[in-house]
N, C-alpha and C positions, 0 to 999 in steps of 0.2 A: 595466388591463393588468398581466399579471405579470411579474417580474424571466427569468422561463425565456424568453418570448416573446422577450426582443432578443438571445438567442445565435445565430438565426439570420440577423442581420445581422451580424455579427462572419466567417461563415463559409456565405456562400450557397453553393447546390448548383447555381446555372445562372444564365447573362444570356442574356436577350432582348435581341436587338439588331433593329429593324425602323423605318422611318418613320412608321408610326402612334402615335397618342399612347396613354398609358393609361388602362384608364378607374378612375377614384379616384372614391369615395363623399367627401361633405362631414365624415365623421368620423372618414376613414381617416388614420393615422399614416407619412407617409413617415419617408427614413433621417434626414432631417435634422430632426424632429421628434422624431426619437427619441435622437439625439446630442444634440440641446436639453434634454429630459427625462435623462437619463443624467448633463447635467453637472447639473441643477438637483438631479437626488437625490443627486451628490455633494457638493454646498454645505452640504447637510441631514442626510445621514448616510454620510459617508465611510467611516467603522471596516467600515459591513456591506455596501456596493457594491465594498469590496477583498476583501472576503472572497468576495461572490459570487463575481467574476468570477473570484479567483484558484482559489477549488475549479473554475469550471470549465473552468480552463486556459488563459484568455486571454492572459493573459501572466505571463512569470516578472516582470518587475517589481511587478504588482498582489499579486505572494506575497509576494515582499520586505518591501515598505511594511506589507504583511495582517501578515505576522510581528513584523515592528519594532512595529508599531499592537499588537498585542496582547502585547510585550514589556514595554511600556511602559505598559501597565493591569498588568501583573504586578507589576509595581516598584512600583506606585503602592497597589497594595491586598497588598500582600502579608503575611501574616503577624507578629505579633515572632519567635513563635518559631522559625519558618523561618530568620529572620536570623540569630539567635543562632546555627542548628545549622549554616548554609553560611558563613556569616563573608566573607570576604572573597571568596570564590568565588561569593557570592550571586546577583551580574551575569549570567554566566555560565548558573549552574543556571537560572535564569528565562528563560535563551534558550531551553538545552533542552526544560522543561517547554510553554514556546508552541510551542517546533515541533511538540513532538511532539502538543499539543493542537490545532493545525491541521490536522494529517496524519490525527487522528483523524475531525475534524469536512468534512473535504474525502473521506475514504472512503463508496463506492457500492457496488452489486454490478456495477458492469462496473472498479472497479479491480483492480489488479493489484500483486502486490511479489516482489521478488525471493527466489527459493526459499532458507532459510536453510540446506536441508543440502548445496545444490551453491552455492550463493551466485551463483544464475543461470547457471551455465554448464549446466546440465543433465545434466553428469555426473559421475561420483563416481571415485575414485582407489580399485581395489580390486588386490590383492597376490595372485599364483595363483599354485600350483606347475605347471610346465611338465615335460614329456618330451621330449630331445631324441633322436629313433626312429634321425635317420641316425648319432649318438653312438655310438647300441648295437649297431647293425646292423653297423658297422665293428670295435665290439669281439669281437662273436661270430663276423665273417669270421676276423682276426687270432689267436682262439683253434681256431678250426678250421686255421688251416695246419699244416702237418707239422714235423716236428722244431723247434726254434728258429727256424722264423722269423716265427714272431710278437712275439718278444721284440726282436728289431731293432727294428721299426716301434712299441713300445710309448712313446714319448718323442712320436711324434710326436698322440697321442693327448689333446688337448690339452681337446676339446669336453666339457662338463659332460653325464652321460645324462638328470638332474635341475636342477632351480635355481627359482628365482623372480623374478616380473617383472611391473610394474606394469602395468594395463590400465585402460581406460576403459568404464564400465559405465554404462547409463543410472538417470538417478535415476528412484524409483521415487514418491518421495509428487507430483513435476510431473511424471513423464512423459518426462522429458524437455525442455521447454519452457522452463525454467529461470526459468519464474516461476507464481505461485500466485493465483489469482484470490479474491478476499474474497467473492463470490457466497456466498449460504448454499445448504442442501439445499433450500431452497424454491424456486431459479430468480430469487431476487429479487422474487417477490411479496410477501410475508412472511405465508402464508399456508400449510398444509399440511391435508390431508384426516383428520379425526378419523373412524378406523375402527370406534371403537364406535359412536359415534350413528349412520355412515352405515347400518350394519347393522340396527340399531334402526329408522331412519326408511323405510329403504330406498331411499335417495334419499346423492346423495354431500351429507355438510354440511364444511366448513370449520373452520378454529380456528388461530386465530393462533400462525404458529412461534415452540415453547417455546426452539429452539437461538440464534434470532436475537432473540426478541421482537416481531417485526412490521416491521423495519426493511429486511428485504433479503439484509442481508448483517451479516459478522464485523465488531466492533469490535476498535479495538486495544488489548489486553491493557494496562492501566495496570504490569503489572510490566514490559514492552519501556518507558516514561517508567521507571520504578524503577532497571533497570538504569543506563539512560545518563546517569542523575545521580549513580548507585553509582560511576561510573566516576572521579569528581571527587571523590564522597565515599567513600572507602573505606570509615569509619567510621561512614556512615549504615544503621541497625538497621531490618529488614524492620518490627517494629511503630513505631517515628517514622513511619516512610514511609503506613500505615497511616491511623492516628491524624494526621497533621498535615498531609503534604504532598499523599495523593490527594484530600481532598477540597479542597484548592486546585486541585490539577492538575483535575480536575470543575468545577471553577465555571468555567476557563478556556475547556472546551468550552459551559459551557452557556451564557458570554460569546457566542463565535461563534454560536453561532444566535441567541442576544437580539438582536443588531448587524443578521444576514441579514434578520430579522425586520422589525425598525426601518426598513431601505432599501426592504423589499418596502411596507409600509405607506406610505415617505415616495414612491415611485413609482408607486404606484396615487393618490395623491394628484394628481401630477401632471401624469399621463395620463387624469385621467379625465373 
């Protein structure tokens, strides 16, 4: 049995409520057979049963512990010369590099983040020049009276016929929506139709999306990890970062799948 099968005990679509009994096969797995197995595979391999369930969403607790758990392999393997360049902020910097290596390795093509140029609100602060019509239409009444008396009432004339004034305009790269789906162009197959050979074959053929790689959907940009440790380290150089720290921040993600790995194996173990 696979680790995906038990999220829909976590979050059933319906009960049956009736006096009849069920009918169950001699190898079927009820919940409490599976709560059995669940805690046995966490006895065995904890680090990647917190990872599953925190990518998908079970609980903020299981992200927590996921996070600390792989804070705490960052510490332990981490670099010298990492230490040397963060110094006492070293603690710290290892937090962010596991979050952000969690965030990375817990991204689908049904996630979502919030849009960076409305920062989720879905709309943007744009600056227009305005006409105010009833301004001038009072000034050109007041120029058209006869002799001087337009010049009395000129004080009371107080309204701008121009000016400018902040409006709200919809963002344009969400929509509106004020958040941004990691979906690739491919729909989250990871797959797209390669238009020479279909034409060649005359038949549609396939070819694994060159934007995603085969995976779905966007990964996260290792310079968004660059930044929020630049933010600590002012004086960390785009090549250090390069050369030292992404390929630790990399082994951190490819930690999280080695772990999911390990629980899927030590659960089919279990269950089978």
């Amino acid at each position: 049995m696979n680790l995906e099968t038990i999220l829909k005990h976590f979050s059933p679509k319906g009960l049956s409520i009736s006096d009849s009994s069920r009918a169950t096969a001699s190898d079927a797995l009820n919940i409490t057979d599976i709560m059995a197995a669940l805690g046995m595979t966490q006895s065995g391999a904890e680090f990647g049963l917190r990872l599953f369930l925190a990518k998908a969403g079970i609980s903020q607790q299981d992200k927590t512990i996921a996070v600390g758990m792989l804070t705490q392999y960052a510490k332990q393997h981490a670099p010298k010369h990492i230490g040397k360049v963060a110094g006492r902020r070293m603690a710290e910097c290892l937090r962010i590099m596991a979050k952000m290596a969690f965030e990375d390795y817990a991204r689908s093509a049904a996630a979502t983040s919030d849009c960076p140029c409305c920062s989720g609100t879905g709309f943007l602060k744009e600056k227009r020049t305005f006409i105010n019509q009833l301004a001038i239409d009072r000034r050109e009444y007041l120029d058209a009276l006869p002799g001087n008396l337009g010049l009395l009432y000129r004080d009371e004339m107080k309204s701008k016929t121009e000016g400018e004034e902040i409006v709200d305009v919809i963002c344009q790269p969400c929509k509106g929506k004020g958040v941004i789906s990691s979906r690739c162009r491919c729909n989250g197959t990871g797959k797209v139709v390669d238009r020479e050979k279909s034409i060649l074959m005359g038949l549609p053929v396939e070819k694994v999306c060159p934007r995603c790689h085969g995976v779905g959907y966007s990964r996260l940009p290792a310079a968004v990890a660059h930044r929020a440790v630049k933010a600590l380290l002012p004086d960390l150089p785009e090549r250090t970062w390069n050369n030292s720290w992404k390929p630790f921040y990399e082994k951190l993600i490819t930690k999280c799948f080695i772990e999911e790995s390990a629980a899927e194996s030590e659960f089919k173990k279990v269950t089978q």
